[in-house]
N, C-alpha and C positions, 0 to 999 in steps of 0.2 A: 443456583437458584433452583428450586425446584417445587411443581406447584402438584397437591393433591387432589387426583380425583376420582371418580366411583364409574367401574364396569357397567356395562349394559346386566350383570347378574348383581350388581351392587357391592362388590369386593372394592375395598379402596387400593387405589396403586399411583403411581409418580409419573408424573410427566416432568423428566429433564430438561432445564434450558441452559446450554454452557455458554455465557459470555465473556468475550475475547477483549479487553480493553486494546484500541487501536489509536496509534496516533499517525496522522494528517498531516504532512505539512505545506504549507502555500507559501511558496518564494517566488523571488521575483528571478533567479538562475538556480540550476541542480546544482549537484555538489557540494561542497565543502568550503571554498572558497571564501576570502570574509568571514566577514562576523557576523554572528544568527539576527543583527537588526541590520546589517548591510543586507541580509539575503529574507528577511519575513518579514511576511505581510501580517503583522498585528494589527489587533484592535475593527477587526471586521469580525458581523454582527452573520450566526451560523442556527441553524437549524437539523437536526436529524432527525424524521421519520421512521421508524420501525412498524409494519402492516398499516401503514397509512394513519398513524399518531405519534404526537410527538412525544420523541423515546428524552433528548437531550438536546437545549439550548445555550449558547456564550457566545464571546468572541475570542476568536484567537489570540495568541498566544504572543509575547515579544519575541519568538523563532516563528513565528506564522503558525503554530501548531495547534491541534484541535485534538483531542484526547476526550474520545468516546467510548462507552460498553457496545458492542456489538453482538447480535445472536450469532452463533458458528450455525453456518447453511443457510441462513434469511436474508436475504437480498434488504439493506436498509438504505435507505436514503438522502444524500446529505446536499441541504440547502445551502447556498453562499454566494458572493457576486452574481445575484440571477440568473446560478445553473444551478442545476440538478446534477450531482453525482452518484452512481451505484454504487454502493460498498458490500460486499459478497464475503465473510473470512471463512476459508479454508482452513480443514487440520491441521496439513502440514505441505510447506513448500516443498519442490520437484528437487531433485536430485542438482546440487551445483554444478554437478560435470553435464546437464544435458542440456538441450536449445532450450526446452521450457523453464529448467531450472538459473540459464544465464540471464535469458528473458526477465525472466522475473524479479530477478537481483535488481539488474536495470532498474525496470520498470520500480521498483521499491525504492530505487536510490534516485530518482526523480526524472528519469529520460525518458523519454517520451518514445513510445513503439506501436501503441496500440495492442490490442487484445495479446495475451499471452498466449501462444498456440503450439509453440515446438517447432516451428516450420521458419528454417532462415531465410529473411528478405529482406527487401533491399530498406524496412525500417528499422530493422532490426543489425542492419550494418552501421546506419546511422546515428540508432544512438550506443551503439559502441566506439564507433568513430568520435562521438563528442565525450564520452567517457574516457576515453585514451587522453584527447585533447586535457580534460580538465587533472591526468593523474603523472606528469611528465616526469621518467623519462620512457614511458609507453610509445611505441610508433603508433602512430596515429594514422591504419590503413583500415578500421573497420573490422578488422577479422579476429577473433574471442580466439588467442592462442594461448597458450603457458602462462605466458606471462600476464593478460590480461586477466585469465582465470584468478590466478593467484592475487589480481589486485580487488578483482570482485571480492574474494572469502578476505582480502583484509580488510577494504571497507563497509562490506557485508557483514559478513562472519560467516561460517560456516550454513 
């Protein structure tokens, strides 16, 4: 999208907007497990604000899913079970082989860690310990080794 508009000396020029279509999804456990109506929460009633209006309205999905356009760099907002969530899209994800880049897998693939930061802790053991748990036959110690790596880029991707 791209919207026109006129210099302070009256030249016309563009102002870019790149939206990232993103999907959401709200289940009831992460993973794979089951089947997308054993694990989502469909037919709940959603809101997104974009700079304090509303960009996109529906209800989820029968996999729980919500598929919105989002601005890349604008912090937009998404309403649902009487929370407020941030939605931020980035250019491009961190490197798979780093903390922030495993981090973030995770966190993509629905475990719960809290802020993506690069920095290993002890929730960020946790939900690799419960991602081990749910991709057997992973040891289930918490620790992003080889073999974990390579299970993230298979249910990830690259």
């Amino acid at each position: 999208m791209a919207a026109v508009g006129r210099t302070a000396s009256g030249t016309p020029h563009r102002n870019r907007i790149v939206l990232k279509r993103v999907k959401i999804l709200f289940q009831r456990f992460p993973g794979t497990a089951g089947s997308d109506a054993d694990r989502g929460i469909s037919g709940v009633s959603f809101k997104l604000k974009v700079n304090g209006k509303v960009a996109a309205r529906g209800v989820t999905a029968a996999d729980g899913s919500v598929t919105v356009d989002v601005p890349v760099g604008v912090k937009a907002r998404l309403d649902i079970f009487d929370t407020h969530y941030t939605i931020k899209v980035v250019n491009a994800l961190e490197s798979p082989n780093s903390n922030a880049g495993e981090q973030r897998r995770l966190q993509l693939l629905g475990y719960e860690l809290g802020e993506v930061d690069g920095h290993p802790l002890a929730r960020t053991d946790n939900a690799a310990l419960n991602f081990q748990a749910d991709n057997n036959p992973l040891d289930t110690d918490g620790v992003i080794n080889a073999a974990t790596q390579n299970q993230l880029k298979t249910n990830f991707g690259e």
